[in-house]
C-alpha angles and dihedrals in degrees: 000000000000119000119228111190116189076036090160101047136080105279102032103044086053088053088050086054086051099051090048080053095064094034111270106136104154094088132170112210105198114181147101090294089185080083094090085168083078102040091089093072090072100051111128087007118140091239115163087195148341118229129196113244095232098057092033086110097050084048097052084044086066100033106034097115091065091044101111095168136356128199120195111206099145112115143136097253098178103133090194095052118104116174098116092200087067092056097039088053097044107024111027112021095032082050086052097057094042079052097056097034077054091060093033088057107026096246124159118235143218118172137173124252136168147246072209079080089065096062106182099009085246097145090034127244110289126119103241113151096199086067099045098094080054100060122107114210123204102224142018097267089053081043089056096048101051084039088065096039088058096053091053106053083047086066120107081186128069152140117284076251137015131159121186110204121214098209110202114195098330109188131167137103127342107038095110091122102057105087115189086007097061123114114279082239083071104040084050098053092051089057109040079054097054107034105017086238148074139233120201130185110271113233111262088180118083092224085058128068115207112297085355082111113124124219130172095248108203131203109230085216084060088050102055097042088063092047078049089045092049097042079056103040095040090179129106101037114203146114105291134202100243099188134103088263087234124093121215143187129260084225084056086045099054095028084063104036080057096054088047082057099040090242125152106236116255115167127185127171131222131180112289087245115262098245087068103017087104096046098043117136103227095181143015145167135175119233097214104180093096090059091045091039078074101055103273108155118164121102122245123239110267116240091257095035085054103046089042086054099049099035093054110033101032102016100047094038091041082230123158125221 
């Protein structure tokens, strides 16, 4: 029995599709089910039984014995929200009781965490844990992720395994639900459609021309392969980089987004909006060698034969994964 929590979203229903793949069919789908915009994502999917996030612990309480892995992918992920309470409950307090049920019950553990958690960049990108109670996030849900990070690595308890992933941009299938936090693949597909044409955020930093700016762009199907490779290895426990490991820019993003879709490119630039324009990323990259340091071999997507993939066998078709 392996455990999926955020089941319904983006990145856990398409690790749910990846562990069907490879023949694990006695799921566990923990999430708010009340969202029905998500529940999509699970259709056609092996699942044993979906369980409400707010009983999940009386239900491990009862179940733990056939409980073999549990990923922990459920999160609020909305970078413009800033009610701390939301994020304490969800992402910090909720992650500290799957930590502690984990040791209870000897269950190995993967659980999302952010490049959200690196804010300016100012210490660099590497995953180093000895510099994680340094970095300085730009908003509460970066401030959520580090703060659990840092209680983590406090802890003289844990798992017999445990892995905390810093996800950079994941896109992919299956993201269809998230509205403003979508992928910008996504963003940029809706409105190439619509308009023919596509508006990215101006520079409002003097080192970056407009849509010059670089992010570490991330396949979900990468993603999901090195949750697959960890549930399998179970050794070196530790917070890993989860990105491509090459940073890329937003230009090479829609410029490429417009040739899967046989679009003539046409760019145009607005103002990154005020409520984020102080706690804007205007570059990351993801240092990889830790996660290779373990054994990790497979290649990562690149950024164009990502996007290809997703635009023109999930985007155009409106498929899930």
């Amino acid at each position: 029995m392996i455990i999926v929590t955020g089941a319904a979203g983006f990145i856990g229903s398409c690790l749910i599709g990846k562990l069907n793949e490879e023949n694990f069919n006695f799921i566990i789908a923990v999430d708010d089910f009340s969202k029905t915009e998500k529940l999509p994502n699970l259709e056609g999917k092996k699942i044993q039984e979906r369980v409400e996030r707010e009983v999940f612990f009386e239900w491990l309480d009862q179940n733990y014995h056939e409980v073999e892995f549990l990923f922990h992918i459920g999160a609020r992920t909305d970078t413009t929200e800033f009610d701390h309470t939301i994020f304490d409950h969800l992402n910090v307090e909720y992650s500290q009781k799957i930590w502690q049920k984990c040791i209870d019950y000897q269950i190995p553990l993967v659980y999302a965490s952010s490049a959200a958690t690196y804010g300016l960049g100012e210490l660099g990108y590497d995953d180093n844990e000895q510099l994680i109670s340094q970095l300085k996030p730009l908003n509460p849900y970066g401030d959520s992720k580090n703060e659990f990070d840092k209680w983590v690595l406090q802890q003289t308890q844990t798992p017999f395994f445990w892995a905390g992933l810093k996800f950079f941009n994941v896109y992919g299938p299956n993201e269809y639900h998230k509205g403003r936090m979508a992928s910008v693949i996504f963003h940029a597909f809706n409105q190439i459609k619509n308009t023919g044409a596509m508006k990215l955020f101006r520079s409002h930093h003097p080192d970056f021309k407009d849509g010059e700016q670089m992010r570490d762009f991330v396949y979900v199907k990468d993603v999901v392969e090195v949750c697959s490779f960890l549930m399998h290895h179970r050794r070196n426990s530790g917070i890993y980089n989860l990105g491509s490991g090459k940073a890329r820019t937003f230009l090479d993003l829609v410029n490429t987004t417009f040739a899967a879709m046989q679009v003539a490119p046409q760019v145009g630039f607005v103002d990154t909006p005020a409520d984020i324009r102080d706690k804007y990323q205007y570059f990351t990259q993801a240092n990889m060698n830790k996660l290779r340091s373990i054994g990790y071999t497979k290649p990562f997507h690149s950024l164009e034969e990502g996007i290809t993939d997703y635009v023109q066998h999930y985007l155009l078709e409106s498929e899930y994964a």
